[in-house]
C-alpha positions as CSV (number, residue, x, y, z in Angstrom):
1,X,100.4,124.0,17.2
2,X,97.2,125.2,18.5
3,X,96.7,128.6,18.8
4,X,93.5,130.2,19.7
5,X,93.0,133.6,18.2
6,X,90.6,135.9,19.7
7,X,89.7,139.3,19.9
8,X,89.7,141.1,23.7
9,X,87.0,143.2,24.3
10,X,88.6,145.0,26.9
11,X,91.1,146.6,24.5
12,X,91.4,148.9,21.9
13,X,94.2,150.1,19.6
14,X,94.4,152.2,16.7
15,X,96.9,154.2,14.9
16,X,95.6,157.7,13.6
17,X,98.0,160.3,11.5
18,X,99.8,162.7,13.5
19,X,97.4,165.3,12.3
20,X,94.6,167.5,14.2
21,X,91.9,165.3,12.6
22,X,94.0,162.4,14.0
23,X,93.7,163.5,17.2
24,X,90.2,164.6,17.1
25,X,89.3,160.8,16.2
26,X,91.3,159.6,19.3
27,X,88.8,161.6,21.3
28,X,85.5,160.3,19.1
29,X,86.8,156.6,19.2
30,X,87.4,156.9,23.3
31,X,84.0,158.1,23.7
32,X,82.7,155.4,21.2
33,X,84.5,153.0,23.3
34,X,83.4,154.1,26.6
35,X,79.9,154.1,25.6
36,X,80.1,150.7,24.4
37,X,82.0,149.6,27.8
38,X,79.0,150.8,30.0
39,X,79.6,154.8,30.1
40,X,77.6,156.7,27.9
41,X,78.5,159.8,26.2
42,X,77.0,162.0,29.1
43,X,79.0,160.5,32.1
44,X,81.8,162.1,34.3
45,X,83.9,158.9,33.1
46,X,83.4,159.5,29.9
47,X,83.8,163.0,29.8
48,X,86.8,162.6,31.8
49,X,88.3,159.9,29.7
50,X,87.8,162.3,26.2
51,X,89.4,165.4,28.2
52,X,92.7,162.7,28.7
53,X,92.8,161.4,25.4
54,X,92.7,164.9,23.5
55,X,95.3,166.0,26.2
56,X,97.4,163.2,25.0
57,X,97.2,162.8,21.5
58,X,97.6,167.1,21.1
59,X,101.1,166.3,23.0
60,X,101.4,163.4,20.2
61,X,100.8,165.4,17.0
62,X,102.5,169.0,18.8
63,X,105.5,167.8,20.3
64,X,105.7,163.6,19.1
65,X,105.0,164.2,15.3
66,X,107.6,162.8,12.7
67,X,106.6,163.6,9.0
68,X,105.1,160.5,7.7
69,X,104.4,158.3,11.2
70,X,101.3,158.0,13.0
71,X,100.7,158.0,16.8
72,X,99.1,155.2,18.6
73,X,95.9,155.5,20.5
74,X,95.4,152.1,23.3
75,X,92.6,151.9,25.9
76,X,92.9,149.0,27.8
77,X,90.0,148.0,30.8
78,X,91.7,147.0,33.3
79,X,91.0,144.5,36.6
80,X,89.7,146.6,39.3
81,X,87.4,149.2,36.5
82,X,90.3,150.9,36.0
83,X,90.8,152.5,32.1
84,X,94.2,152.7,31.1
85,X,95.1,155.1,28.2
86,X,98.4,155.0,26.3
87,X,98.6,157.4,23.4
88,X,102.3,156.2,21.7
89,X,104.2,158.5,19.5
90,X,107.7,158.4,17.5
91,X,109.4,161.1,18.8
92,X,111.8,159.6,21.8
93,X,114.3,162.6,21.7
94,X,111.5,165.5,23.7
95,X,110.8,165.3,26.7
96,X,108.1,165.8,28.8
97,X,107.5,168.7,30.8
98,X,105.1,171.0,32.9
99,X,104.5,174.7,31.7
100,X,102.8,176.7,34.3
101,X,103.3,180.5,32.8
102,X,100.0,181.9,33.7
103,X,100.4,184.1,31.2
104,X,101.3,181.4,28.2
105,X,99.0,180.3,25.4
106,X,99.9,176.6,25.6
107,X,101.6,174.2,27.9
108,X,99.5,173.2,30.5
109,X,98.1,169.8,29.2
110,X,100.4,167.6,31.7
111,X,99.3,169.9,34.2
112,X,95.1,168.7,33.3
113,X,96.0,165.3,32.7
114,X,97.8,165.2,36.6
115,X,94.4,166.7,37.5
116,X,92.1,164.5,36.2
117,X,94.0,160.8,36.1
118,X,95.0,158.6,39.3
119,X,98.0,158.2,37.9
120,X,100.2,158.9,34.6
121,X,104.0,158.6,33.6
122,X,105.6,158.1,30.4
123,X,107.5,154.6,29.0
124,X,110.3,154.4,26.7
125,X,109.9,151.9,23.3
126,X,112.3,151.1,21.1
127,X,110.9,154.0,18.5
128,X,109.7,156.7,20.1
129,X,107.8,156.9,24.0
130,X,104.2,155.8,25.4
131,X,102.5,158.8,28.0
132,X,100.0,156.6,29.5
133,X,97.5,157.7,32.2
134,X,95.1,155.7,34.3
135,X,91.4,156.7,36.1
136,X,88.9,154.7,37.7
137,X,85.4,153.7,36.1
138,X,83.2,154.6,38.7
């Protein structure tokens, strides 16, 4: 059998601990990424792109963490400059929702990410769920 093996470079996928610092990388490695993909560091995509993924992964290690499993960060460049972000996370028994208590310390990260993605929703996998959100590239 001949398989070819190669690396995409319109993907990238890590797993980080369910930790703070985990989810602090996820925001470093997306702006890595988008800087090596064309956007630099000081562009509304970029910036934009940061804001979803430390949105996401907070939700990961807050409300997805299980002691001892990681969460899942994937950007994928899409057809059409389209970045699709998927941040995956063990816990499939919480779901999602929107907190909107003016008053509230905390709670109002689904309402940013609505705000600042084209689109977002959330994917069941056989351990755990997937909150994915998508935005153009300019």
């Amino acid at each position: 059998m001949n398989a070819e093996i190669s690396t995409p470079t319109d993907e990238l996928t890590q797993r980080l601990s369910a930790t703070p610092r985990g989810a602090r990388l996820a925001r470093r490695l997306t702006a890595t990424q988008l800087a090596e993909w064309g956007h630099p560091h000081d562009t509304e995509v970029n910036d934009t792109a940061q804001h979803l993924v430390a949105e996401l992964a907070a939700n990961a290690v807050t409300h997805g963490r299980v002691p001892g499993r990681d969460f899942e960060l994937c950007l994928l460049r899409l057809p059409e400059n389209t970045l699709r972000i998927e941040v995956s996370d063990p816990r499939g028994d919480r779901r999602l929702r929107y907190v909107n208590d003016i008053d509230g310390e905390n709670g109002r990260g689904l309402i940013l990410v609505t705000l600042l993605a084209d689109t977002w929703g959330v994917m069941e996998r056989d351990v755990g769920k997937t909150v994915w959100a998508e935005m153009g590239l300019g």
